[in-house]
N, C-alpha and C positions, 0 to 999 in steps of 0.2 A: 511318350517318346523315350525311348533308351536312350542312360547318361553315357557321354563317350566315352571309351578305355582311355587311357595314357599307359603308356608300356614303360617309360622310365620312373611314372609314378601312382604304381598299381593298386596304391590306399588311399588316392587324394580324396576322397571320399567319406572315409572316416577321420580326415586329419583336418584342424583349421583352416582348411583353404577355401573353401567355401560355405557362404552362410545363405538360409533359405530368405530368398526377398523378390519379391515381386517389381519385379521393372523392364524396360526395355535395354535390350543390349545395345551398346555404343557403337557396335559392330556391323550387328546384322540387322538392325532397331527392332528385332523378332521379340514377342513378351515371355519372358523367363519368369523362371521361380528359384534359381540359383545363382548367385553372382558372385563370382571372383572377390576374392579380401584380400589379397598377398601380393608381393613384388609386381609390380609392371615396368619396367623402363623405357620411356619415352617422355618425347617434348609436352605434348598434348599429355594430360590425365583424362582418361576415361570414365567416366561415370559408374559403369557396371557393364561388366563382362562376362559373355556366356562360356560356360565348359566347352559345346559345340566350336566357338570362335578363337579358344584356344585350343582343341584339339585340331583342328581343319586348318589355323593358320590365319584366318581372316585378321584376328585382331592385332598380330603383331607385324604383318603387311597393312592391315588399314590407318593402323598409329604409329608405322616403322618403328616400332618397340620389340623389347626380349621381357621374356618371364625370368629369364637366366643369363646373368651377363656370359658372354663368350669367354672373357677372361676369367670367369669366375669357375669356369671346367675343366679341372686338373689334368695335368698333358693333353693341353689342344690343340698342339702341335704335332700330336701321332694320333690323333682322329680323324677320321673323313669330315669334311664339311657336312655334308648330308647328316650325319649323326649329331655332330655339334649344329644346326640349325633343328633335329628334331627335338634337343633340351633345350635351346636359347627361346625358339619363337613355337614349341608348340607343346611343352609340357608345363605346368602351375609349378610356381615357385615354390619355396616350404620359409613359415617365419624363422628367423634368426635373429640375434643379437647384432653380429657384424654384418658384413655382405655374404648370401649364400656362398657355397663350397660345391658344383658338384663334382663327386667321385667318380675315379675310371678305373677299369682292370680291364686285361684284356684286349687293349688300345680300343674301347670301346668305353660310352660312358655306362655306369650302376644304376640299377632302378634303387630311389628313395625310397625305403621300405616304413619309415616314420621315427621317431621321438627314439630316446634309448637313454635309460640309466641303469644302474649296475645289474640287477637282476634281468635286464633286458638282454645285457651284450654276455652273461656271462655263460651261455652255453657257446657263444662264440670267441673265446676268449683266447685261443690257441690262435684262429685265423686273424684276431684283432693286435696279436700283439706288435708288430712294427709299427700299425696306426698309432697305438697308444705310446708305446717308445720312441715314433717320431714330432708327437707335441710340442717338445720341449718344455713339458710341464710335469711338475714331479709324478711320478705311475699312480702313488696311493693317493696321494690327496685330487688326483682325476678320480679314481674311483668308488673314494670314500663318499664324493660331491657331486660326481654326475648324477643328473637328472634329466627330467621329461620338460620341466617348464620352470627349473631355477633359475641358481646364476651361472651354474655351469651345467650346458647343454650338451646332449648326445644325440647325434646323427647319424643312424643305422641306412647303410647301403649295401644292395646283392648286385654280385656282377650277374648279367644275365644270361653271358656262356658259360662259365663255371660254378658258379652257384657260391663265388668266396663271397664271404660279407666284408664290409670296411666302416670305419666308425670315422667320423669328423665332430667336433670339440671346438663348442663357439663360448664365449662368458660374455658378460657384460663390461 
């Protein structure tokens, strides 16, 4: 069976979000060989969750949870609902330090593109620089530090109409 796309998170795939485990999903109770590891929001904890059950939607209608909190989607207040429910309840979270960040451009939201430290963001480094000047944390010592899995984290996102990248900046 084909894994399902996610269009706002086009690497989940190669990124920690999911690990290979044989179990039934909490969803669909269908026998999987991959199960969700990252954010869930809801009352009820799921056991293990299939990609299928967050692509299609089941799992965050069957445990009224989000993989991304609402409020956690920058200007979602100039997004369509329909676009903020296809990040909150039907795309995989990415791990973080804080509470995720997702990025918008375009009053639309960014596909997480993965991890970024400095060699990562610097051919983008002209279209990053209000992200990184909006931190409020000094420019060099972001980029002396960022990394992929330290203490100071970089979060590479592409808008998916224009093709700008955006970087978000979590630490411990």
């Amino acid at each position: 069976m084909e894994l399902p796309k996610f269009k706002y998170s086009p690497n989940a795939y190669t990124l920690p979000i999911f690990e290979e485990e044989e179990g039934f999903c909490s969803a669909c109770n269908e026998n999987r060989n991959l199960r969700y590891n990252c954010s869930f929001y809801s009352i009820e904890e799921p056991e293990y969750i299939c990609p299928w059950c967050i692509e299609n939607g089941k799992a965050a209608e069957t445990f009224e949870g989000e993989f991304n909190d609402y409020e956690g989607i920058e200007n979602s207040k100039n997004i369509s609902k329909e676009l903020l429910l296809a990040v909150s309840e039907r795309t995989p979270s990415y791990p973080s330090w804080q509470q995720e960040v997702w990025l918008t451009h375009c009053n639309q939201p960014c596909a997480f593109i993965g991890f970024a430290d400095y060699n990562t963001i610097e051919p983008f480094m002209e279209e990053l620089q209000d992200d990184i000047n909006n931190l409020g944390i000094d420019r060099e010592f972001i980029l002396r530090n960022l990394r992929t899995d330290g203490r100071v984290v970089g979060y590479l996102f592409q808008c998916l109409n224009c093709k700008q990248h955006r970087l978000h900046v979590d630490s411990d």
